[in-house]
N, C-alpha and C positions, 0 to 999 in steps of 0.2 A: 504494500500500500504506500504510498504518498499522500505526504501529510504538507498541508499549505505552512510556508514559512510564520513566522510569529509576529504579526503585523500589532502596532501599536493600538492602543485600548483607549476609545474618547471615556474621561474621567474628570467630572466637574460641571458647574453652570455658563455661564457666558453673561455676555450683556444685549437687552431687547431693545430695541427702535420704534418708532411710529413716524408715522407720515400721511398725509390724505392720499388714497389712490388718483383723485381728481387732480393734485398737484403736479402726477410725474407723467410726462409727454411720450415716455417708453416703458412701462413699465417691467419690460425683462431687461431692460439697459437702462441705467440710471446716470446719471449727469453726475460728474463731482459737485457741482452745487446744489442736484437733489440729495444726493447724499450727505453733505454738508447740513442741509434742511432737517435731515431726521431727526426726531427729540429722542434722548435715552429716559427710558422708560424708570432707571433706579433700582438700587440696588435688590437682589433676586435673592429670596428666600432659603427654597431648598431645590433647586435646581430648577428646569425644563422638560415639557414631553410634549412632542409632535406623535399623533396617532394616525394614519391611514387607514381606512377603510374600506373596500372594494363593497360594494352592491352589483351583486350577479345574479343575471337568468338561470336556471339551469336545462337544457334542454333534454329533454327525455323522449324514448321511440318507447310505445307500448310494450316492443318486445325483447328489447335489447337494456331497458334502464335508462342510465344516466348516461349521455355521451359526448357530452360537453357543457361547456359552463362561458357565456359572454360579461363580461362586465359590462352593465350599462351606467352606472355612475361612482363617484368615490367621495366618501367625505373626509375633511380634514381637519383634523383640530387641535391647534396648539394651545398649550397652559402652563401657567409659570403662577408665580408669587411675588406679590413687591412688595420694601415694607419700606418702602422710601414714602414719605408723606409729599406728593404734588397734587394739590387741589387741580390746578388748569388739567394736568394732565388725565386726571382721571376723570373730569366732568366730560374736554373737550373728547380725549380717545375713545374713553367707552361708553358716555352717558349720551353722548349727544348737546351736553346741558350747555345752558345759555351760561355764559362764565363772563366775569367781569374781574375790574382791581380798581380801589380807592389807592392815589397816590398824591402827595404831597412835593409838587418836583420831582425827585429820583427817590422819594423815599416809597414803599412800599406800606400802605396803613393796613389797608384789608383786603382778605380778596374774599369773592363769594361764586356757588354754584347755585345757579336754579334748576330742577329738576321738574322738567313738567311733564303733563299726560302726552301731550305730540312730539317729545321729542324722538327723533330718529338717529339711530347709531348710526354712526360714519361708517364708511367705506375704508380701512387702513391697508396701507402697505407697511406690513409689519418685516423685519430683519432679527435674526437673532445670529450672533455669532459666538462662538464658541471657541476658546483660545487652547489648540492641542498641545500635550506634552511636550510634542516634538518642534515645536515652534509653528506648526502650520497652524490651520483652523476650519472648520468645518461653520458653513453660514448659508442658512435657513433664510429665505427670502418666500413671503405670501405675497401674491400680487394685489390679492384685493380679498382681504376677509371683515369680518364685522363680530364683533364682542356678542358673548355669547351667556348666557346663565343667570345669575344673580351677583350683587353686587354687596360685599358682608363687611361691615368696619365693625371688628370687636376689639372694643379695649379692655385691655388687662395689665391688673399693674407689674406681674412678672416675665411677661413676654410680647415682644413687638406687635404692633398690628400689621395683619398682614392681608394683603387685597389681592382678592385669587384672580387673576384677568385668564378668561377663556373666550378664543377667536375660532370660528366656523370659516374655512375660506372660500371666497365664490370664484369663479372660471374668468380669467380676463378676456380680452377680443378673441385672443389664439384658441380660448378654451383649456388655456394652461392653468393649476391651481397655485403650483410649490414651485423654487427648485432649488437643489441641494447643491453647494459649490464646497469641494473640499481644495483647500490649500496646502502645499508641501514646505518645508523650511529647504534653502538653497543648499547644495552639498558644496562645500569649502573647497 
């Protein structure tokens, strides 16, 4: 037998991104000033999980069984945790909500979220990338997903609050959901 060589093991979190899908003019090619644009999302709880899911036909002949299986759709859903406190960002990225800031010249007094009955969840182009052992990185690009479940602040006075963000992704023009770009570290 032959045994696959001993490839490196992704081990740890990374850091998440947002951006409005409506902002970026390519969305499977991004501009360094779209990129530049993306908000990081803050620091990550207890890691990442991207899930795929295939939805399939299965096609069966009365007398033979099962003799094939078509996918007709897949769903995709990435979640994380943040326990960084950003009001804008959690009104604007996942609530939809009308956000405002009271400021005094450069000073910062208040800021507030409105949450109403019509708000509608944005459209994001979410990033997550993930920094490997090996100096490379593996990075998670949604073209176009939208916040997904309920939204939970508990406080406690022994451990952080932490805000579960979960994205369902929708299909861009191409009909593309994901795609996964791994990076290598240069050999010396």
């Amino acid at each position: 037998m032959h045994y696959q060589k001993s490839d490196p093991i992704a081990l740890g979190s990374g850091e998440l991104y947002f951006g409005y899908s409506k902002d970026i003019a390519d969305l499977s090619n991004l501009t360094t000033e779209e990129e530049n644009a993306l908000i990081n999302a803050g620091a990550i709880e207890a890691g990442a999980n991207l899930d795929i899911e295939d939805e399939d036909i299965k096609i069966t002949s009365s007398n033979r069984g099962t003799i094939g299986k078509i996918t007709v759709d897949k769903e995709i859903r990435f979640s994380t945790g943040i326990m960084t406190w950003v009001l804008k960002n959690i009104s604007k990225y996942l609530m939809g909500a009308n956000f405002t800031e009271d400021k005094e010249g450069e000073v910062l007094k208040s800021s507030k979220a409105v949450i109403g009955k019509n708000d509608q969840k944005p459209e994001l182009y979410i990033r997550f990338v993930h920094q490997k052992g090996d100096g490379g990185t593996i990075t998670v690009n949604m073209y176009k997903a939208q916040f997904e479940g309920k939204t939970n602040f508990n406080f406690e006075k022994e451990k952080p609050t932490t805000i579960d963000y979960a994205f369902i992704a929708n299909t861009d023009d191409e009909q593309n959901y994901i795609e996964i770009v791994e990076t290598f570290e240069e050999a010396i």
